[in-house]
C-alpha angles and dihedrals in degrees: 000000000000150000104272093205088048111095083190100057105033073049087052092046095044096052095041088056101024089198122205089215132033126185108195098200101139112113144147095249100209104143085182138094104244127182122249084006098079093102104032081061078076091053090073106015116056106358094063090050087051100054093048092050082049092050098043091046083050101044118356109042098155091055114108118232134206128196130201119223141178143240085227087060072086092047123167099013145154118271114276134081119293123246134191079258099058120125101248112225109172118186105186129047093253098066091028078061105054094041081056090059083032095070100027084069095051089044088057094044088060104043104038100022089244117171101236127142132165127214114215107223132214122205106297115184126178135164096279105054129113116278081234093086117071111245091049082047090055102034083048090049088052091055092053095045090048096053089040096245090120131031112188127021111210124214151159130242108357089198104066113112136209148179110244130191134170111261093224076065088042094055092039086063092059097050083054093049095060084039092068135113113283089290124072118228121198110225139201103236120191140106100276089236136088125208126179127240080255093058085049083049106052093040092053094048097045105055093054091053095255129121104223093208082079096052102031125093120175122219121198083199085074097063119119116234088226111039129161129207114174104058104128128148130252099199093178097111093047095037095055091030107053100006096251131159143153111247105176104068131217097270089049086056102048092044086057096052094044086044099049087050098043083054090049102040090054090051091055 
């Protein structure tokens, strides 16, 4: 264990276990522009990756690194599925964040030969996730209202859409990505697929027997300022590269999660 803002101690942890692979997915997920945080975004996400990538170029060169990167690395774009070659545009400090590690990495692997790759990851939700994110938020709100321990979920705009996977995929696709050729290659990972907040809705709801129109209000106070509606994935080059491809769909997904909370919320 270590303190991931600390360059001493990830140094201290990296040289005690000298592993042949490292996967850097740790990250203070805030998609939103919030005031006085713009800066301390850097201090997780893009600072610790630099230090590893420092650490591994000074003592470890033959160790393997994985990055972890983000869909709103794209930011605000046209319509159409994102590829490795889109023209990346961020527009919070989250996603400027991340395209900063993004290209300190490319700029070591240039210049030292270090094997160092980053996945760009689309929206991946399971039963375990923080009700923070939205799907948990929703699946955990069907299983209260199920059991009558809530009677209305409030939310902002019902039309925004995202590509979902399931994180256990997601993870898949990283263990791929260190088992590649002698050259690392970055990769867009998602599902290939965009639903809208309404077709969560519809599918949670429904498999518990409830029809969400009865318990849903939406707030326009919940909007966010910067939102983005046309990230999708384009998994061709992963999918023909490395043979990988998503097999649990988006309503799988959401039924897990809706079936995992109702359990837990019945036991409770």
């Amino acid at each position: 264990m270590c303190d991931i803002g600390c360059a001493a101690e990830i140094e201290r942890v990296l040289r005690l276990v000298r592993p042949d692979e490292i996967y850097h997915l740790a990250s203070d997920v805030e998609p939103r522009v919030l005031k006085d945080r713009e800066l301390s975004v850097f201090d997780i996400n893009f600072y610790p990756g630099v230090h590893i990538l420092n650490i591994v170029r000074e003592y470890l060169p033959s160790t393997r690194v994985y990055l972890a990167g983000s869909s709103l690395m794209f930011g605000d774009i046209p319509d159409g599925r994102q590829s490795e070659n889109t023209k990346m545009n961020p527009t919070t400090p989250y996603g400027i964040a991340k395209v900063a590690l993004f290209n300190f990495m490319r700029m070591y692997r240039k210049l030292y030969g270090l094997y160092a790759c980053m996945g760009i990851l689309y929206n991946h939700d399971s039963p375990i996730r923080s009700e923070k994110f939205l799907p948990r938020k929703i699946s955990k709100a069907v299983a209260r209202i199920k059991n009558g321990k809530q009677d209305k979920l409030v939310l902002g705009d019902l039309s925004i859409a995202r590509d979902w996977s399931f994180p256990g995929e997601v993870v898949r696709s990283m263990w791929l990505m260190l088992q590649q050729r002698d050259v690392p290659y970055d990769y867009v990972v998602g599902s290939g697929v965009s639903h809208t907040i309404n077709d969560l809705l519809e599918i949670a709801f429904g498999f518990a027997g409830l029809d969400w129109r009865r318990y849903v209000v939406s707030d326009a106070s919940f909007y966010r300022k910067i939102e983005y509606t046309n990230l999708c994935a384009d998994i061709g080059n992963i999918r023909a590269e490395l043979g990988w491809n998503p097999e649990i769909c988006f309503q799988e997904l959401v039924e897990m999660m809706v079936a995992e909370d109702i359990k837990c919320e019945s036991q409770q």
